[in-house]
C-alpha positions in Angstrom: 168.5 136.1 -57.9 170.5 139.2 -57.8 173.4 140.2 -55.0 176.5 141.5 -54.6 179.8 139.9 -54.7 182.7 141.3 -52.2 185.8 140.6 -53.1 188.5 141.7 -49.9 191.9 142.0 -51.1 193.8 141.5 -46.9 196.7 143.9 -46.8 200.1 143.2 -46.3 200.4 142.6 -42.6 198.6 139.2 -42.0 198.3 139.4 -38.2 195.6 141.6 -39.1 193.8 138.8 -40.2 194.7 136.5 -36.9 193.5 139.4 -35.0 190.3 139.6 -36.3 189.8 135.6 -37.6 187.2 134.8 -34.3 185.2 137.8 -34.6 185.0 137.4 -38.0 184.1 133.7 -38.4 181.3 134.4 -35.0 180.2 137.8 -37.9 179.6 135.4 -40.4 177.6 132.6 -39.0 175.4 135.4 -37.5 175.1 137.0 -41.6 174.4 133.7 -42.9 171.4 132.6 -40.3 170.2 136.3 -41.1 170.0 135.9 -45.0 172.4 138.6 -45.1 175.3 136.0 -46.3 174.5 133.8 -49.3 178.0 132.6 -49.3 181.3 133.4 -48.0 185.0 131.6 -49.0 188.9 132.9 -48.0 190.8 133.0 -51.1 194.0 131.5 -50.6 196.7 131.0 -53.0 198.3 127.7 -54.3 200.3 127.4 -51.3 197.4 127.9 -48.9 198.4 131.7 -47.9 195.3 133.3 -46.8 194.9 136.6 -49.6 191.5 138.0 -49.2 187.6 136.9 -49.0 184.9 136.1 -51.6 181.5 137.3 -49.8 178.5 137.1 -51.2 176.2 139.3 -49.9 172.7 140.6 -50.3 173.4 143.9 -49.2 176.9 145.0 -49.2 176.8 148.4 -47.2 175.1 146.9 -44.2 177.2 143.7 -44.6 180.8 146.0 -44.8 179.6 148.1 -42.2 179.4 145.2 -39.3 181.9 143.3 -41.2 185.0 142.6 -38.9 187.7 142.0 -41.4 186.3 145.2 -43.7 186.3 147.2 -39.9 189.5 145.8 -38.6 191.4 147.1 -42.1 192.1 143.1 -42.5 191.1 144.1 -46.4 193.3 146.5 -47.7 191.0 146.3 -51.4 187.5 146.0 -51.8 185.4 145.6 -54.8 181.8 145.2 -54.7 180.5 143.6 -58.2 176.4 143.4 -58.7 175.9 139.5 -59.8 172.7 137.5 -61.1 172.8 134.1 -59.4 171.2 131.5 -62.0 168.5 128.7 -61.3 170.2 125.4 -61.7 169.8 121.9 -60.3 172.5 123.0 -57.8 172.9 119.9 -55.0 172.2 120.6 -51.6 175.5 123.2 -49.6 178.1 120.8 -48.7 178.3 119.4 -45.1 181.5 119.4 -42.7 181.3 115.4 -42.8 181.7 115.7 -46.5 184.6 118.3 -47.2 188.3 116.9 -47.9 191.1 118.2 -45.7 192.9 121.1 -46.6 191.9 122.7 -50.2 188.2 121.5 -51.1 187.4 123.8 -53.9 188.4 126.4 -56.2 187.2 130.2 -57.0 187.6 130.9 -60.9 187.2 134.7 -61.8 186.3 134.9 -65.2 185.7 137.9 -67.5 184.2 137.9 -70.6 181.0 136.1 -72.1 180.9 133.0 -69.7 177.0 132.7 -69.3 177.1 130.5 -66.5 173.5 130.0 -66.7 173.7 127.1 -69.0 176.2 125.1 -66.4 173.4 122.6 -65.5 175.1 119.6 -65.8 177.9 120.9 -63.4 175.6 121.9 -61.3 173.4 118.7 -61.4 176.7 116.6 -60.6 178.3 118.6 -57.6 180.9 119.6 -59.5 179.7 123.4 -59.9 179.4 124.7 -56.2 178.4 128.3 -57.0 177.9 130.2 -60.3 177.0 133.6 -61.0 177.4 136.0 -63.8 178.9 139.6 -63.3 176.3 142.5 -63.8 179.2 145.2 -64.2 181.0 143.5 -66.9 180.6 140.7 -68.9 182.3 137.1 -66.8 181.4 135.0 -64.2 182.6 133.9 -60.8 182.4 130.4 -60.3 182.9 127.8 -57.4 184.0 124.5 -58.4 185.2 121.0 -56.2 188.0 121.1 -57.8 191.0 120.5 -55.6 193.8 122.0 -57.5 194.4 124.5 -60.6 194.9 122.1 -63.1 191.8 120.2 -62.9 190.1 124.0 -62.4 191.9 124.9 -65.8 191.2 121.7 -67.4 187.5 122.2 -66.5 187.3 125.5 -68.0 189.3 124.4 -71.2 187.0 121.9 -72.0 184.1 124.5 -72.3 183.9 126.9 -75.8 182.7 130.0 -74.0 184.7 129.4 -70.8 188.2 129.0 -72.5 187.6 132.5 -74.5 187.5 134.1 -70.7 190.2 135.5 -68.7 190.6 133.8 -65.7 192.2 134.4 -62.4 192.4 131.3 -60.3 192.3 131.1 -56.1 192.5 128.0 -53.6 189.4 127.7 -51.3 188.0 125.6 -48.3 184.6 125.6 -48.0 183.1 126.1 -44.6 179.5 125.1 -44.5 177.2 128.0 -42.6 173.6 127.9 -42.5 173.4 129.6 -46.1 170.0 129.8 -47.7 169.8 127.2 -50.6 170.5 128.9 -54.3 167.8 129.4 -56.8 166.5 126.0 -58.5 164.8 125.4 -61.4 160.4 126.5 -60.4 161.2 128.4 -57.4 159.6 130.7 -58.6 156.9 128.9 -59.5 156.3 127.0 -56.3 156.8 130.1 -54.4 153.6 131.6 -56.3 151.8 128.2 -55.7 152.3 128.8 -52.3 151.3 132.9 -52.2 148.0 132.0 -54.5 146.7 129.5 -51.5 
């Protein structure tokens, strides 16, 4: 499955952000029911500070166009990288009831040959959120449950391709919207079961 991946970079005066925090979160619940949002996470640093947003999106011009905190000037830096989202076992989105308090997850920005298409066994477990691999360059942007940078690091240290890759680390919390499920394994071949009826 191919999108986009927006990456906001918020500018230096956070009230910004405050500001424009309801309208945004009312935005995104509206993208997500739409199809328009696949996924959407704040980045945050180790210490919680809100930084910027990770938006996946399927169409980024109409998505910046309505999006408050890209209206608003909350971003001061945006980047728009094309993405190929694999097919993997990936578990079902994770549910409120389900989700630690505080930091849940971690974004891991990774450039160079990560081929994140052969993480099924991350996937299969839970443990791998959200993978895609970067169309503009090679690398990958993962999602992991990890719930701090070590076990993040450790993760990617453990794999021969992922430890060759630069990687630039950010706290996340997972809010779940309702976000269309990712690509599995024969989607596309139940999907042309189902047309051929």
């Amino acid at each position: 499955m191919r999108a986009v991946a927006v990456i906001g970079r918020d500018g230096p005066d956070p009230s910004r952000r405050a500001v424009a925090r309801d309208s945004h979160i009312t935005a995104i619940e509206g993208f997500a029911r739409e199809g328009l949002l696949l996924l959407g996470l704040p980045l945050h640093s180790p210490q919680g500070r809100s930084e910027g947003s990770l938006m996946v999106v399927a169409a980024p011009h109409d998505y910046l166009a309505r999006e408050p905190f890209a209206v608003a000037g909350v971003w001061r830096d945006v980047a728009c990288r094309p993405i190929g989202i694999p097919s993997l076992p990936w578990r079902d989105w994770p549910v409120e009831a389900d989700l630690p308090p505080g930091r849940g997850h971690t974004i891991l920005v990774l450039e160079g040959e990560a081929q994140p298409a052969r993480l099924a066994a991350a996937a299969a477990s839970g443990l791998l959120v959200f993978a895609a691999e970067t169309l503009d360059r090679p690398g990958a942007i993962l999602v992991t449950a990890h719930r701090d940078d070590a076990a993040a690091l450790a993760f990617v240290g453990a794999d021969a391709l992922l430890r060759r890759c630069a990687v630039t680390i950010h706290a996340t919390r997972f809010r779940p919207l309702p976000y269309r499920p990712l690509p599995r394994p024969g989607d596309a071949d139940r999907a042309g079961t189902r047309a051929s009826r």
